[in-house]
N, C-alpha and C positions, 0 to 999 in steps of 0.2 A: 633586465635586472629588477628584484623585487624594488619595489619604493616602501619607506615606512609611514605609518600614519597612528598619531597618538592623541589628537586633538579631538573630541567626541562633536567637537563643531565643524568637522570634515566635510564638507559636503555630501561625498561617498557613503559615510558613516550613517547621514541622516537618511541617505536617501534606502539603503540597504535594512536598517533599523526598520522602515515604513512596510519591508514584507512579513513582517510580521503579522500582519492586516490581509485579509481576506483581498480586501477592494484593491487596495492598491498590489499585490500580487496578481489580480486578475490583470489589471490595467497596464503592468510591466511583462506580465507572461517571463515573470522570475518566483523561484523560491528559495530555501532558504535549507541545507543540511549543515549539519554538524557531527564532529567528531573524528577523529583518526579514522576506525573499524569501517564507516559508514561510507566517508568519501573515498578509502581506497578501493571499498566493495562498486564504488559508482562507476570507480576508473578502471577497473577489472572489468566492470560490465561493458564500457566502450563510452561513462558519462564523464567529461571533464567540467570543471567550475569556470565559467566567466570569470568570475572573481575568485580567488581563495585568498582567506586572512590566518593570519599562525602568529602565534606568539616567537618572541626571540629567544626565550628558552625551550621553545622545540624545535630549532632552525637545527639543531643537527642531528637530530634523530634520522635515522634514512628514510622511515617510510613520507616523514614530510619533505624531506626532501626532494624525492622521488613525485612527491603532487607536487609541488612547485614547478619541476622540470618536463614536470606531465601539460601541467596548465598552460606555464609559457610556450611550449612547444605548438601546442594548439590555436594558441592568441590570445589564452586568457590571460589574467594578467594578478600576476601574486603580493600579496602587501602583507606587510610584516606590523605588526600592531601588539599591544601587551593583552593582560587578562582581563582588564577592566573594561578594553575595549571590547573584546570576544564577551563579555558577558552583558551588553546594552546588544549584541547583537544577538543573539541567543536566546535572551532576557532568563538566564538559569546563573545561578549565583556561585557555581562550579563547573564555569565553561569548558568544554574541552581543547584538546591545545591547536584544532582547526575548524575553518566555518568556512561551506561554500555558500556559492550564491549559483545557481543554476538553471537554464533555462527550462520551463515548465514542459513534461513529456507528454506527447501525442495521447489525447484519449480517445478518441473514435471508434466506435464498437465495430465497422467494417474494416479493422485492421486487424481484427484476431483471426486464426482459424482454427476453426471448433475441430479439426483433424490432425492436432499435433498433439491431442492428450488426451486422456478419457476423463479426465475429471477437470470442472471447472466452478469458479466457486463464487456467486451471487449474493449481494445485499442489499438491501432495502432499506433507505431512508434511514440506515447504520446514523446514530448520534455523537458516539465517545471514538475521538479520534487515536486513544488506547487499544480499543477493539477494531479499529478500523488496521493500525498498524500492525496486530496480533495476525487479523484474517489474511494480511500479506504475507506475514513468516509462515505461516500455516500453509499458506499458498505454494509458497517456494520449498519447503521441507518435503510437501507431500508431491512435489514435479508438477502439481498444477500447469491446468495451459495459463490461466491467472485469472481474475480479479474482474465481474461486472458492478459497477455502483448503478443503483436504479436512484431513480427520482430525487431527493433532498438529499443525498448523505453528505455527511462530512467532509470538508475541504482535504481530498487527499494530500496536498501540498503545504498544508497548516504545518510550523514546526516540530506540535506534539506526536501529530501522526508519522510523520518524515520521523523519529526520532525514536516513535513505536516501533516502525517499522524494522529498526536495526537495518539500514539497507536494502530492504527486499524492495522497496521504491523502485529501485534502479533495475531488478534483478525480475522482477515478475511482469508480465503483460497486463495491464487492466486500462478497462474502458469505462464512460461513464453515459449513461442512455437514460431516458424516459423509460417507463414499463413499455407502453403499446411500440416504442423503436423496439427493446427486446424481444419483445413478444413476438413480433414481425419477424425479423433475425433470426430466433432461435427455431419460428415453425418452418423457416425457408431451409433447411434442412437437418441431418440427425440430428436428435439430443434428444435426452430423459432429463423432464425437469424435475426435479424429487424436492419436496419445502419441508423446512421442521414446522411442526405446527404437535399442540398439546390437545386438537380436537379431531386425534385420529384413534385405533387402535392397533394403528401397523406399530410394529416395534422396529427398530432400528436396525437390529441385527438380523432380520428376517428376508428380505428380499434376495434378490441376486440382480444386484442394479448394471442398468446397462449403461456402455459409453458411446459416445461422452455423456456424463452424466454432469447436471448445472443445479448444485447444491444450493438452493435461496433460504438465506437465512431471515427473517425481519426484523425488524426496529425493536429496539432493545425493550421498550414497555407494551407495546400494541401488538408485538407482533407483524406478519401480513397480513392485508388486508383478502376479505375474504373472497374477493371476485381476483385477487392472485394466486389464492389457495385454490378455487374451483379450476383457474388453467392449469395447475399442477398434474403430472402425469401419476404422480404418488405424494402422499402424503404420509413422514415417519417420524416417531416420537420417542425420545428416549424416556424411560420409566426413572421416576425420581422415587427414592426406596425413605427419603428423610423427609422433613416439612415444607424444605424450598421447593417449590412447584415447577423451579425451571433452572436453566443453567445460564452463566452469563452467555452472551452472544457468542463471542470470541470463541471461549470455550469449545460450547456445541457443534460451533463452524470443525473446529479441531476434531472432535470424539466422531462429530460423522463421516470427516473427509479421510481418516483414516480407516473406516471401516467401511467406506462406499469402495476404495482401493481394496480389500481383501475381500470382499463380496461382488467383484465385479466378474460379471458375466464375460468368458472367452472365446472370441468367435472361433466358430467349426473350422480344424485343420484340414488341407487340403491332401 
Protein backbone atom coordinates (compact mmCIF):
# COMPACT_ATOMS: atom_id res chain seq x y z
CA UNK A 1 0.00 0.00 0.00
CA UNK A 2 1.08 3.64 -0.94
CA UNK A 3 2.48 5.34 2.43
CA UNK A 4 1.97 9.18 2.60
CA UNK A 5 4.69 11.69 3.19
CA UNK A 6 4.07 15.61 3.69
CA UNK A 7 6.95 16.66 5.92
CA UNK A 8 9.78 18.37 3.45
CA UNK A 9 12.15 17.10 6.32
CA UNK A 10 11.53 13.37 5.16
CA UNK A 11 14.43 11.86 4.79
CA UNK A 12 13.27 10.34 1.24
CA UNK A 13 12.32 13.99 0.28
CA UNK A 14 15.80 15.14 0.98
CA UNK A 15 17.58 12.59 -0.31
CA UNK A 16 15.44 12.39 -3.85
CA UNK A 17 15.55 16.57 -3.91
CA UNK A 18 19.69 15.87 -3.97
CA UNK A 19 18.99 14.54 -7.86
CA UNK A 20 18.56 17.36 -8.95
CA UNK A 21 22.48 17.72 -8.91
CA UNK A 22 24.58 16.27 -11.48
CA UNK A 23 27.07 14.75 -8.68
CA UNK A 24 24.88 13.21 -6.57
CA UNK A 25 22.73 11.61 -9.57
CA UNK A 26 25.87 10.20 -10.73
CA UNK A 27 26.79 8.76 -7.27
CA UNK A 28 23.13 7.20 -6.79
CA UNK A 29 22.80 6.05 -10.61
CA UNK A 30 19.11 7.66 -10.11
CA UNK A 31 17.28 10.33 -11.93
CA UNK A 32 14.57 12.20 -11.59
CA UNK A 33 11.06 12.35 -14.39
CA UNK A 34 8.12 14.03 -14.08
CA UNK A 35 4.60 14.33 -15.23
CA UNK A 36 1.65 12.01 -16.13
CA UNK A 37 2.53 11.99 -20.36
CA UNK A 38 6.21 11.27 -19.53
CA UNK A 39 6.04 8.43 -16.89
CA UNK A 40 3.22 6.43 -18.59
CA UNK A 41 5.32 6.75 -21.95
CA UNK A 42 8.36 5.26 -19.51
CA UNK A 43 5.91 2.37 -18.41
CA UNK A 44 4.82 1.68 -21.96
CA UNK A 45 8.43 1.48 -22.95
CA UNK A 46 9.10 -1.46 -20.18
CA UNK A 47 10.60 1.64 -17.47
CA UNK A 48 8.95 1.49 -14.05
CA UNK A 49 9.97 4.24 -10.96
CA UNK A 50 11.68 2.94 -7.89
CA UNK A 51 9.90 5.44 -6.30
CA UNK A 52 6.79 7.31 -7.65
CA UNK A 53 5.09 10.45 -5.74
CA UNK A 54 1.43 11.73 -6.82
CA UNK A 55 -0.53 13.99 -5.19
CA UNK A 56 -3.92 13.04 -3.28
CA UNK A 57 -5.77 14.88 -5.71
CA UNK A 58 -4.70 12.79 -8.59
CA UNK A 59 -5.03 9.50 -6.60
CA UNK A 60 -8.05 8.80 -8.68
CA UNK A 61 -7.38 9.55 -12.08
CA UNK A 62 -6.73 5.92 -13.67
CA UNK A 63 -3.75 6.56 -15.60
CA UNK A 64 -2.04 7.40 -11.90
CA UNK A 65 -3.53 4.73 -10.77
CA UNK A 66 -2.55 2.41 -13.08
CA UNK A 67 1.47 3.72 -12.26
CA UNK A 68 0.97 3.16 -8.71
CA UNK A 69 -0.11 -0.45 -9.53
CA UNK A 70 2.53 -0.71 -12.20
CA UNK A 71 5.22 0.38 -9.67
CA UNK A 72 4.16 -1.65 -6.72
CA UNK A 73 3.73 -4.59 -8.76
CA UNK A 74 7.53 -4.39 -9.83
CA UNK A 75 8.91 -3.41 -6.14
CA UNK A 76 8.86 0.10 -6.36
CA UNK A 77 7.15 1.59 -3.98
CA UNK A 78 4.41 4.51 -4.35
CA UNK A 79 4.00 7.54 -1.88
CA UNK A 80 1.27 9.89 -1.80
CA UNK A 81 2.56 13.42 -0.94
CA UNK A 82 0.79 16.99 -1.91
CA UNK A 83 1.92 19.78 -4.57
CA UNK A 84 4.25 21.52 -2.33
CA UNK A 85 6.03 18.54 -2.02
CA UNK A 86 6.10 17.62 -6.02
CA UNK A 87 7.25 21.07 -6.36
CA UNK A 88 10.71 21.07 -4.03
CA UNK A 89 11.11 17.83 -6.00
CA UNK A 90 10.84 19.04 -9.45
CA UNK A 91 12.01 22.47 -8.29
CA UNK A 92 9.03 23.95 -11.02
CA UNK A 93 6.51 26.13 -9.32
CA UNK A 94 3.53 23.98 -11.34
CA UNK A 95 4.52 20.57 -10.54
CA UNK A 96 2.73 18.02 -12.32
CA UNK A 97 0.47 15.76 -10.60
CA UNK A 98 3.45 12.77 -10.65
CA UNK A 99 7.33 12.41 -10.13
CA UNK A 100 9.41 9.47 -10.69
CA UNK A 101 12.70 8.65 -9.52
CA UNK A 102 14.35 6.11 -11.88
CA UNK A 103 17.14 4.13 -12.18
CA UNK A 104 19.79 5.79 -14.75
CA UNK A 105 19.57 3.82 -18.28
CA UNK A 106 22.43 1.78 -19.84
CA UNK A 107 24.71 4.22 -22.02
CA UNK A 108 27.42 2.15 -23.71
CA UNK A 109 27.86 2.70 -27.31
CA UNK A 110 28.45 -1.37 -27.96
CA UNK A 111 24.82 -1.69 -27.10
CA UNK A 112 23.53 -0.19 -30.19
CA UNK A 113 23.31 -1.69 -33.55
CA UNK A 114 23.92 0.38 -36.45
CA UNK A 115 21.66 -2.23 -38.42
CA UNK A 116 18.26 -1.61 -37.06
CA UNK A 117 17.86 1.93 -38.91
CA UNK A 118 19.32 3.83 -41.44
CA UNK A 119 19.61 6.86 -39.71
CA UNK A 120 21.16 7.72 -36.61
CA UNK A 121 21.79 10.94 -34.93
CA UNK A 122 25.20 12.34 -33.33
CA UNK A 123 26.20 15.34 -30.93
CA UNK A 124 28.82 16.91 -29.93
CA UNK A 125 29.63 18.61 -26.74
CA UNK A 126 25.47 19.64 -27.21
CA UNK A 127 25.31 22.45 -24.05
CA UNK A 128 21.25 23.26 -23.72
CA UNK A 129 19.71 20.45 -22.27
CA UNK A 130 16.50 21.96 -24.41
CA UNK A 131 18.16 20.96 -27.44
CA UNK A 132 19.49 17.92 -26.11
CA UNK A 133 15.68 16.78 -25.20
CA UNK A 134 14.41 18.26 -28.79
CA UNK A 135 17.43 15.93 -30.58
CA UNK A 136 15.52 12.85 -28.62
CA UNK A 137 11.86 13.66 -29.97
CA UNK A 138 13.39 14.18 -33.26
CA UNK A 139 14.92 11.09 -32.80
CA UNK A 140 11.90 9.08 -32.03
CA UNK A 141 9.56 10.96 -34.67
CA UNK A 142 11.99 10.25 -37.35
CA UNK A 143 12.34 5.98 -36.19
CA UNK A 144 15.91 6.97 -35.57
CA UNK A 145 18.13 3.88 -34.39
CA UNK A 146 18.87 6.89 -31.52
CA UNK A 147 21.03 9.21 -29.87
CA UNK A 148 25.36 9.35 -29.73
CA UNK A 149 26.46 12.14 -27.20
CA UNK A 150 30.28 12.70 -27.85
CA UNK A 151 32.65 14.13 -25.46
CA UNK A 152 31.15 16.93 -22.82
CA UNK A 153 27.45 17.22 -23.66
CA UNK A 154 24.86 17.77 -21.44
CA UNK A 155 23.77 15.46 -18.43
CA UNK A 156 21.10 13.46 -20.27
CA UNK A 157 19.37 12.68 -17.06
CA UNK A 158 19.42 16.40 -15.75
CA UNK A 159 15.57 17.18 -14.99
CA UNK A 160 15.32 19.97 -17.86
CA UNK A 161 16.57 17.59 -20.50
CA UNK A 162 14.33 14.46 -18.98
CA UNK A 163 11.51 17.02 -19.33
CA UNK A 164 12.72 18.36 -22.95
CA UNK A 165 12.60 15.17 -23.76
CA UNK A 166 8.77 14.65 -23.34
CA UNK A 167 9.60 10.90 -22.88
CA UNK A 168 11.68 10.11 -25.65
CA UNK A 169 14.28 9.37 -22.68
CA UNK A 170 12.74 6.11 -22.23
CA UNK A 171 11.69 5.53 -25.90
CA UNK A 172 14.88 6.15 -27.88
CA UNK A 173 18.39 4.18 -27.68
CA UNK A 174 21.34 6.60 -26.99
CA UNK A 175 24.86 6.19 -25.88
CA UNK A 176 27.38 8.35 -24.59
CA UNK A 177 31.36 7.96 -25.93
CA UNK A 178 34.46 9.88 -26.40
CA UNK A 179 35.00 11.02 -30.17
CA UNK A 180 38.18 8.59 -30.93
CA UNK A 181 35.52 5.40 -28.94
CA UNK A 182 33.08 6.70 -31.90
CA UNK A 183 35.25 7.04 -34.35
CA UNK A 184 36.58 3.37 -33.69
CA UNK A 185 32.95 2.11 -33.57
CA UNK A 186 31.60 3.69 -36.45
CA UNK A 187 34.73 2.74 -38.87
CA UNK A 188 34.40 -0.97 -37.49
CA UNK A 189 31.64 -1.18 -39.72
CA UNK A 190 28.93 0.50 -42.39
CA UNK A 191 27.92 4.08 -41.82
CA UNK A 192 28.03 7.51 -43.64
CA UNK A 193 28.97 9.98 -41.34
CA UNK A 194 27.51 13.38 -42.91
CA UNK A 195 28.33 16.79 -40.26
CA UNK A 196 26.42 20.10 -40.67
CA UNK A 197 29.04 22.32 -40.85
CA UNK A 198 28.62 26.35 -42.68
CA UNK A 199 32.37 25.78 -44.35
CA UNK A 200 30.96 23.54 -46.97
CA UNK A 201 29.16 24.13 -50.45
CA UNK A 202 27.20 20.82 -50.47
CA UNK A 203 23.73 21.96 -49.91
CA UNK A 204 21.56 19.75 -47.87
CA UNK A 205 19.03 18.68 -50.28
CA UNK A 206 21.58 17.46 -52.76
CA UNK A 207 23.19 14.21 -51.97
CA UNK A 208 21.52 10.94 -51.98
CA UNK A 209 22.79 9.78 -48.40
CA UNK A 210 23.47 6.46 -47.71
CA UNK A 211 22.42 4.08 -44.54
CA UNK A 212 22.97 4.17 -41.99
CA UNK A 213 23.64 7.33 -42.12
CA UNK A 214 25.16 9.16 -38.42
CA UNK A 215 24.01 12.91 -38.62
CA UNK A 216 26.83 15.04 -36.16
CA UNK A 217 25.52 17.92 -35.26
CA UNK A 218 28.20 20.30 -32.99
CA UNK A 219 28.25 22.47 -30.07
CA UNK A 220 25.88 24.97 -30.27
CA UNK A 221 28.64 28.13 -30.56
CA UNK A 222 31.82 26.44 -32.03
CA UNK A 223 30.41 24.18 -33.98
CA UNK A 224 32.69 20.85 -34.59
CA UNK A 225 35.79 20.90 -34.42
CA UNK A 226 37.74 20.74 -37.43
CA UNK A 227 39.74 17.35 -37.29
CA UNK A 228 35.78 16.02 -36.64
CA UNK A 229 34.85 17.67 -39.71
CA UNK A 230 37.92 16.23 -41.82
CA UNK A 231 36.66 12.52 -40.52
CA UNK A 232 33.36 13.32 -42.00
CA UNK A 233 32.43 11.20 -45.07
CA UNK A 234 30.30 14.55 -46.21
CA UNK A 235 30.03 17.66 -45.24
CA UNK A 236 26.25 19.62 -45.86
CA UNK A 237 24.96 23.04 -45.07
CA UNK A 238 21.70 24.28 -45.04
CA UNK A 239 21.48 28.01 -46.91
CA UNK A 240 20.33 30.78 -44.51
CA UNK A 241 18.23 33.08 -47.19
CA UNK A 242 17.92 36.03 -43.90
CA UNK A 243 20.86 37.52 -41.44
CA UNK A 244 20.92 34.57 -38.99
CA UNK A 245 24.06 32.62 -40.19
CA UNK A 246 22.78 29.45 -38.72
CA UNK A 247 19.86 27.54 -37.26
CA UNK A 248 19.55 26.56 -33.54
CA UNK A 249 21.12 23.19 -32.95
CA UNK A 250 18.03 21.21 -32.32
CA UNK A 251 16.40 22.58 -35.12
CA UNK A 252 19.10 21.62 -37.85
CA UNK A 253 19.35 18.16 -36.22
CA UNK A 254 15.31 18.16 -37.17
CA UNK A 255 15.39 19.83 -41.05
CA UNK A 256 18.33 17.38 -41.90
CA UNK A 257 17.17 14.09 -40.33
CA UNK A 258 14.01 14.48 -42.09
CA UNK A 259 15.54 15.12 -45.31
CA UNK A 260 18.57 12.59 -44.88
CA UNK A 261 15.07 10.00 -44.54
CA UNK A 262 13.73 11.19 -48.19
CA UNK A 263 17.13 11.36 -49.85
CA UNK A 264 18.20 8.11 -48.64
CA UNK A 265 19.73 5.99 -51.03
CA UNK A 266 17.81 2.35 -51.67
CA UNK A 267 19.56 -0.65 -51.85
CA UNK A 268 19.31 -2.70 -55.41
CA UNK A 269 16.18 -5.09 -55.51
CA UNK A 270 16.99 -8.59 -55.94
Amino acid sequence: MPREITAYSNPLVKRVRTLRDKKHRRDEGLFLAEGLRILTEAREAGHLPRYLFYTRASADHALVRSLVAACEAAGGEAIETNADILSKLSGKDNPGAVLGVYDELPTALDRLDRNTAPLWLVAERLRDPGNLGTILRTADATGAGGVILLDDCVDPFSVEAVRASMGAIFTVPFARARWDEFRDWLRSGPGQLVGLSLDTQHDYRTPAYQAPTFLLTGNEAQGMPDFMAAECDLLVKIPMRGKADSLNAAVATAVMAYTVLDRLEQPPTR
